[in-house]
C-alpha positions in Angstrom: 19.8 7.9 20.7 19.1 11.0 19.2 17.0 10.9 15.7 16.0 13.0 13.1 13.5 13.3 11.2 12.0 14.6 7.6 8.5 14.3 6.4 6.9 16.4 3.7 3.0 15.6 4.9 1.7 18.2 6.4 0.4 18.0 9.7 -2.2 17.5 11.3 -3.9 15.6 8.2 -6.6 13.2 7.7 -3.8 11.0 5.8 -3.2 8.1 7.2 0.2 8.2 6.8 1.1 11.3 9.6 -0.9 9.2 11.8 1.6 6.4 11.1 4.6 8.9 11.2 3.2 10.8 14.8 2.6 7.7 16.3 6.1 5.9 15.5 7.7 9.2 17.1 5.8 9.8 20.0 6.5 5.8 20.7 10.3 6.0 19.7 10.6 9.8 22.4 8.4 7.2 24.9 11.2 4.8 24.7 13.9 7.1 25.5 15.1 8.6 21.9 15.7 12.3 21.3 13.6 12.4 18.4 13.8 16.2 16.1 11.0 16.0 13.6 11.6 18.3 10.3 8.2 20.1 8.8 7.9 22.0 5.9 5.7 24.7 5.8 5.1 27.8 3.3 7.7 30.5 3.0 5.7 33.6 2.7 3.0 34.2 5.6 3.0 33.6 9.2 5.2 31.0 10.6 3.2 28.7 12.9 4.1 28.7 16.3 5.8 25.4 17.3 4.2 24.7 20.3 0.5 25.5 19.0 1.4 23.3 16.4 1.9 20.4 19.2 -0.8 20.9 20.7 -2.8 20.2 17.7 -1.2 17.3 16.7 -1.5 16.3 20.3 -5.5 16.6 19.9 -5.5 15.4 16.4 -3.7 12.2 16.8 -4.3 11.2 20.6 -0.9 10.7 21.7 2.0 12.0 23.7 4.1 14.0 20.7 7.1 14.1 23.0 9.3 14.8 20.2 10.6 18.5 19.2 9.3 20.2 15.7 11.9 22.1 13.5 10.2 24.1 11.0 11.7 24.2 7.1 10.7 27.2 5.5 10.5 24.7 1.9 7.1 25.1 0.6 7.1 27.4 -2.0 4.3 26.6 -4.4 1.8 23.9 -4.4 3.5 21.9 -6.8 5.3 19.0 -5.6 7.7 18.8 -7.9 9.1 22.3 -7.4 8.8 22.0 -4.0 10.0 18.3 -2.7 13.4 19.0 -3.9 13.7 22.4 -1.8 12.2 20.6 1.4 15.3 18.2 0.7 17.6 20.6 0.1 16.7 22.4 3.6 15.9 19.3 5.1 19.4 17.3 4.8 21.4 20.1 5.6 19.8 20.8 8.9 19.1 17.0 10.0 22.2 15.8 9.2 24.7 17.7 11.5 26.8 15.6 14.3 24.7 16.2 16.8 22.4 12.8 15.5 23.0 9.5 15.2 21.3 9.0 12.3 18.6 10.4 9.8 15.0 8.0 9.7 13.0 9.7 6.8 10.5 8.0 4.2 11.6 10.7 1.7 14.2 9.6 -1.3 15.5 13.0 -1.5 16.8 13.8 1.6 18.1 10.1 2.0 20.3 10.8 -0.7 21.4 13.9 0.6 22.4 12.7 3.6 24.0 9.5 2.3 26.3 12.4 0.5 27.4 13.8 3.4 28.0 10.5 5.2 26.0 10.8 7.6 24.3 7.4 8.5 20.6 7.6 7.6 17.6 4.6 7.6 14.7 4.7 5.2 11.2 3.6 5.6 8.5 2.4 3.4 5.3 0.6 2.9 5.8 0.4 -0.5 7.3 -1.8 -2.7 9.2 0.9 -4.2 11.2 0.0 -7.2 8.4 -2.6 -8.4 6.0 0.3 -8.5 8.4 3.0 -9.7 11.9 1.4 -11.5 13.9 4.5 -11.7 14.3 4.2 -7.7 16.1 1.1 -8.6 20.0 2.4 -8.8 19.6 4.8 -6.2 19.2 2.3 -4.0 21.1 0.1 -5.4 23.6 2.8 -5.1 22.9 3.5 -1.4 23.3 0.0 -0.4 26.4 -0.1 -1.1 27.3 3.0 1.3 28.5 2.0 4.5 26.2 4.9 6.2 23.3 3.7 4.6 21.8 1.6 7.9 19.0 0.3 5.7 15.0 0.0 5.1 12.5 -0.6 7.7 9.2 -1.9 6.0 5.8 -2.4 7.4 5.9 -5.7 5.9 7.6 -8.4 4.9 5.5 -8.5 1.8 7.5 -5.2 0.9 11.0 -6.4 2.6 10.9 -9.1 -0.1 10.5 -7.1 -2.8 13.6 -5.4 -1.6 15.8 -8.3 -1.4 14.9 -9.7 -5.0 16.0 -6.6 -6.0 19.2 -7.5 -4.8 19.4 -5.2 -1.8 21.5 -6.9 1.4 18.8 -8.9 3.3 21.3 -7.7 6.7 20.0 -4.0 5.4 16.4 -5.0 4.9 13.9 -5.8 8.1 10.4 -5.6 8.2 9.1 -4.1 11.5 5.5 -4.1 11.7 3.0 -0.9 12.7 0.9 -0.9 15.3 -2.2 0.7 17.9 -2.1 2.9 20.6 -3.1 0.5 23.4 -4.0 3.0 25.6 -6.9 3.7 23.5 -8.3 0.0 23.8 -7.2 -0.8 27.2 -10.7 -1.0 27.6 -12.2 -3.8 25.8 -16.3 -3.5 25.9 -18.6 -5.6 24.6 -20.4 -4.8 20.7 -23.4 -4.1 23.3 -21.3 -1.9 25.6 -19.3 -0.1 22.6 -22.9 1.3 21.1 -24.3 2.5 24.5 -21.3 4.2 25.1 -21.6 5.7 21.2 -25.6 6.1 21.2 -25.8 3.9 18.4 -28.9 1.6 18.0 -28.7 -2.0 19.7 -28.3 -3.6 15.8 -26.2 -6.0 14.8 -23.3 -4.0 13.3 -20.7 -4.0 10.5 -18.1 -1.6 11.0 -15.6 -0.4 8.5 -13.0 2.2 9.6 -11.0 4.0 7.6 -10.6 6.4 4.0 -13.6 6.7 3.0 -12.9 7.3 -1.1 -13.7 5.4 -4.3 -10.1 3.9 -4.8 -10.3 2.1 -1.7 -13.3 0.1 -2.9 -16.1 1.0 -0.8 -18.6 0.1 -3.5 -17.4 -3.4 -2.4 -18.9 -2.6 0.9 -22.2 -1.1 0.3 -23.1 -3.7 -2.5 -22.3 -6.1 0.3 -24.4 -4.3 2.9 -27.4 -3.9 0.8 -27.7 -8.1 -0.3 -27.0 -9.3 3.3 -29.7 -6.7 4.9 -32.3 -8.8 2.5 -31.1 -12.0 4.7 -30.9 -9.3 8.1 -33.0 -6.7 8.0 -31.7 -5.5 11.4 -28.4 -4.9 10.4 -26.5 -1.6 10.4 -23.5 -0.5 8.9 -21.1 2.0 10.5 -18.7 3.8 8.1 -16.2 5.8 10.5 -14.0 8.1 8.5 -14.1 11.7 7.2 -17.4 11.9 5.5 -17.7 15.2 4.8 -14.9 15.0 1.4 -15.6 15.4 -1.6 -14.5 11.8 -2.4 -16.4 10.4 0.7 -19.9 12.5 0.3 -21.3 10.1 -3.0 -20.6 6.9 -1.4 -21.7 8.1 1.9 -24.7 9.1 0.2 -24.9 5.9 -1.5 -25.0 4.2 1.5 -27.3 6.1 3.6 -29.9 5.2 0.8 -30.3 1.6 2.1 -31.1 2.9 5.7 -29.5 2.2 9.2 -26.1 3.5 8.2 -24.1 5.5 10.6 -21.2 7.9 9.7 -19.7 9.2 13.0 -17.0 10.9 11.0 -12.9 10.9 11.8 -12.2 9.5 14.8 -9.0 9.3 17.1 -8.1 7.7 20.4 -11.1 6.0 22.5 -13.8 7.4 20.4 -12.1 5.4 17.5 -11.2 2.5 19.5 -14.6 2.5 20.8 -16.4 2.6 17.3 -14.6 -0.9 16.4 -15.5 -2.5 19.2 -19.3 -1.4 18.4 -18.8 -3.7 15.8 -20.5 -7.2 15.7 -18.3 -7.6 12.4 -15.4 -5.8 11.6 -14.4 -5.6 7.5 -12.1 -4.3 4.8 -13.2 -4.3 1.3 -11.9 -7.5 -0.5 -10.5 -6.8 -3.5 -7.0 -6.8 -4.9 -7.2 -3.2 -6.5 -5.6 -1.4 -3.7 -2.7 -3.7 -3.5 -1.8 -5.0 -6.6 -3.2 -1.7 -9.2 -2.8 1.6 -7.2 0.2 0.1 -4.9 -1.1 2.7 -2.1 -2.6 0.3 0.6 0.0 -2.7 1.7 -0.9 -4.0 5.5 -3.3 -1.0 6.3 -3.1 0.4 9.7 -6.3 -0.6 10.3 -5.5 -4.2 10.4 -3.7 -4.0 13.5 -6.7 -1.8 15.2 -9.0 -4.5 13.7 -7.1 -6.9 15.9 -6.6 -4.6 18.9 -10.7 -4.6 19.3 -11.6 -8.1 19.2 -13.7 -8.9 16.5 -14.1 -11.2 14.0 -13.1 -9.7 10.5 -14.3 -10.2 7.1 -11.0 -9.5 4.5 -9.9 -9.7 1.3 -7.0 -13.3 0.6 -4.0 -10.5 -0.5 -0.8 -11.7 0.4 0.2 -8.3 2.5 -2.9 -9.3 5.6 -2.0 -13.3 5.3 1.2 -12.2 7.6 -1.0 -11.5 10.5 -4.6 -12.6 9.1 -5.2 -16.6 9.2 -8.6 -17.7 7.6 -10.9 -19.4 10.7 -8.6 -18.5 13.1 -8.0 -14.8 13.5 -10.6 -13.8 10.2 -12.4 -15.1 7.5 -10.8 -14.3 4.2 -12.1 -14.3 1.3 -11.5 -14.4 -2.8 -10.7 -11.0 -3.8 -13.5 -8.7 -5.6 -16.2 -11.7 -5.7 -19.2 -10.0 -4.2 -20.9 -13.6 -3.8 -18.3 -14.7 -1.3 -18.2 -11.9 0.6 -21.8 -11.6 1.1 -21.9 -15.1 2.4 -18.5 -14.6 4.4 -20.3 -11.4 6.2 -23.7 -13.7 6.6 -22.1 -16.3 8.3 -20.2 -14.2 10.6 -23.2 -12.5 12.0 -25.8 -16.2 12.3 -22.6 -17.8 14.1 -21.8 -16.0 17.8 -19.4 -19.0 18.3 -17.7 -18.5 15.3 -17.3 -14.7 16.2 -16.4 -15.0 20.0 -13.3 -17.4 18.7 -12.3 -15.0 15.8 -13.0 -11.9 18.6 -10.4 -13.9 20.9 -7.9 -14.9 18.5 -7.8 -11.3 17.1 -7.0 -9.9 20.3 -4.6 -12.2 20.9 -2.4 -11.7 18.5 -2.4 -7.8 18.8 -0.4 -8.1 22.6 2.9 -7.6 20.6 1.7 -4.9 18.2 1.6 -1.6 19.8 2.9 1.3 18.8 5.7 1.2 22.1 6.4 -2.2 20.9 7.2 -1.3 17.4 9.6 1.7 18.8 11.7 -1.2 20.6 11.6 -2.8 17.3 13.1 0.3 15.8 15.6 1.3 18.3 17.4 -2.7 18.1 17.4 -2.3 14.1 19.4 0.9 14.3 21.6 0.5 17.3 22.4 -3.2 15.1 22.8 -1.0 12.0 25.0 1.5 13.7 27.1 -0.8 14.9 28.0 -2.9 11.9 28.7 0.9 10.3 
C-alpha cells in the first residue's frame, strides 16, 4: 500500500503528538507500506537537507523512520492562520496524485482538499472534534457522505463515540488504539535494577513521565508528593520531561523545594523506558481538567508506556483511561481533583508490595497487544476494508 502523508508539526518536537505521528509511520513502513510523509518548512532560508533531517528524527524519536520526507515549502509566517491554509494548498496537490492509495492526515484542510479531488483519504484524531469545535460539524458531515472519504481512525473509543452521535456512519468510524515501541522495554528490570542502571538513589520512587506544564496539572502531583513524604520520608519523586521550558522551570522548581526530586529531562527509547520502570509507583495527575476543559489530553500516550513497564499506577476515574485502566486490577483510580484520595491512593500503593506486584503484572499484561507494529496492522485492515467498500 502506498500512503501519504501531511502533518503541519514541525519535527523533531518535544510535542507529543510527532512522537505519535513518527512512531505510527515508522510502524506502518515496518509492516510493508510505502509511506511519503509531507513537512512544511519556511519558504525563505535554507532548505533542510532530507536525509539530515532523518537522521534527527531517527535520534530524536528512537525508531526506524523508514518512510520518505517530501518537503512543502508552506511556512510563510508564524501565524497559523496564514499559514495552515498554504501548507494545505501545497500539501493536497502533491499527496494526492495516482500514484497513492489513499491520503492519512490529521489536518482538516488538506482532507477536504483531497476529498475534492476524489481521491480517497482517512482522517485521524484524538479529539472529539465537533464537541470541542461545532463548525467542524458539516464538513464532516459533508465528507461522510463522499464515497472516497475512507473514514476516522481515533485513539479511542471515547472519541469514536462522539463521532457516531454525531451521526457519522459507525462502518466509517473505528477506534484503533496507540501504542510503545517494545523494543525499548524488551527489557523489563526490576524498580531496583531500573535506578542502578539510571544512578538514581535506592528510594522508593514515584515516577511521572510526560509534559511537564501547568495545564497538565502537575500541581496535583507535587501537592501529592509533599503530604505522602510526611507518612514516607524516603520517598522520591522522578519528574521525566523537558524541564528546562519556560512552563516546566516554576513547577520544577516547586518541586525540587521539598527535596529528593529528580528531573532527568526528555527522554526517548530505553533511557525513557528505563526511567518508568525505576518507578515503585507510576502516576498521572487525577483530575478531569485535561479531559473534559482544555479537550487536549484524551488516552495519553503515556498510558500505554505506563502499562508496557509493569507498574502499578495511580490515575485519575476519566472515562478516556477506563478503556484500558481497571481500578484493582491493572491501577488504582481515583475521584478526579480530590487531593485526599490521591494521597491515600499513592500511600497505599507504596505500604502494599503485593498489591503493586499484581497491579505491576496485570499492567504488563495487558500491553502484549499494544505496540506500535501492532497498531500499524490495525491500520493497514481499516484501510484496505475502507478501500474496498469505495
Amino acid at each position: 500500500m502506498r500512503i501519504a502523508c501531511v502533518t503541519d508539526e514541525p519535527l523533531p518536537s518535544l510535542d507529543t503528538a510527532t512522537v505519535q505521528v513518527v512512531q505510527t509511520l515508522s510502524a506502518l513502513a515496518r509492516a510493508g507500506a510505502r509511506v511519503d510523509l509531507y513537512l512544511p518548512v519556511p519558504l525563505r532560508g535554507p532548505r533542510p537537507d532530507p536525509d539530515a533531517l532523518k537522521a534527527a528524527l531517527v535520534q530524536r524519536y528512537a525508531t526506524t523512520c523508514g518512510f520518505d520526507i517530501h518537503l512543502l515549502p508552506g511556512t510563510v509566517s508564524k501565524v497559523r492562520a496564514i499559514d495552515k491554509p498554504a501548507q494545505a494548498a501545497l500539501a493536497f496537490l502533491e499527496s494526492t496524485d495516482r500514484r497513492y492509495d489513499l491520503l492519512y492526515s490529521r489536518l482538516v484542510l488538506p482532507m477536504l482538499g483531497a476529498l475534492g479531488r476524489r481521491r480517497p483519504v482517512l482522517f485521524e484524531t484524538y479529539r472529539p472534534l465537533i464537541r470541542q469545535f461545532p463548525l467542524t460539524r458539516w464538513p464532516f458531515r459533508i465528507a461522510a457522505r463522499r464515497p472516497s472519504f475512507l473514514g476516522i481512525v481515533t485513539h479511542s473509543e471515547y472519541t469514536r463515540r462522539s463521532f457516531e452521535e454525531e451521526g457519522l456512519p459507525p462502518a466509517k468510524l473505528r477506534a484503533i488504539y496507540n501504542g510503545y515501541d517494545d523494543r525499548a522495554f524488551a527489557e523489563q528490570l526490576s524498580p531496583a535494577a531500573a535506578r542502578e542502571a539510571l544512578g538514581m538513589p535506592q528510594r522508593p520512587t514515584l515516577v511521572y513521565a510526560g509534559r511537564i506544564a501547568p495545564f497538565k496539572q502537575i500541581d496535583l502531583i507535587i501537592d501529592a508528593y509533599a503530604r505522602v513524604k510526611e507518612r514516607l520520608p524516603d520517598v522520591q519523586l522522578v519528574l521525566a520531561g523537558a524541564a528546562d521550558t519556560s512552563e516546566a522551570r516554576p513547577l520544577i522548581e516547586r518541586a525540587r523545594g521539598l527535596g529528593d526530586v529528580i528531573t532527568p529531562g526528555y527522554l526517548t527509547g530505553q533511557a525513557f523506558a528505563r526511567a518508568l520502570m525505576a518507578g515503585d509507583v507510576l502516576t498521572i495527575p487525577p483530575s478531569a481538567r485535561p479531559l473534559a476543559e482544555f479537550g487536549n489530553t484524551v488516552l495519553p500516550i503515556k498510558t500505554f508506556q505506563y502499562l508496557a513497564a509493569g507498574r502499578a499506577m495511580v490515575v485519575g476515574d476519566t472515562p478516556d483511561t477506563a478503556e484500558l485502566l481497571h481500578h484493582d486490577h491493572n491501577s488504582l483510580r481515583v475521584k478526579p481533583d480530590d487531593p485526599a484520595a490521591y494521597v491515600e491512593a499513592i500511600s497505599r500503593a507504596f505500604a502494599d508490595d503485593g498489591l503493586r506486584q499484581r497491579l505491576g503484572e496485570a499492567a504488563r499484561a495487558r500491553a502484549e497487544d499494544l505496540t506500535w507494529d501492532a497498531r500499524a496492522g490495525r491500520l493497514l485492515g481499516f484501510m484496505g476494508e475502507r478501500l474496498a467498500a469505495m
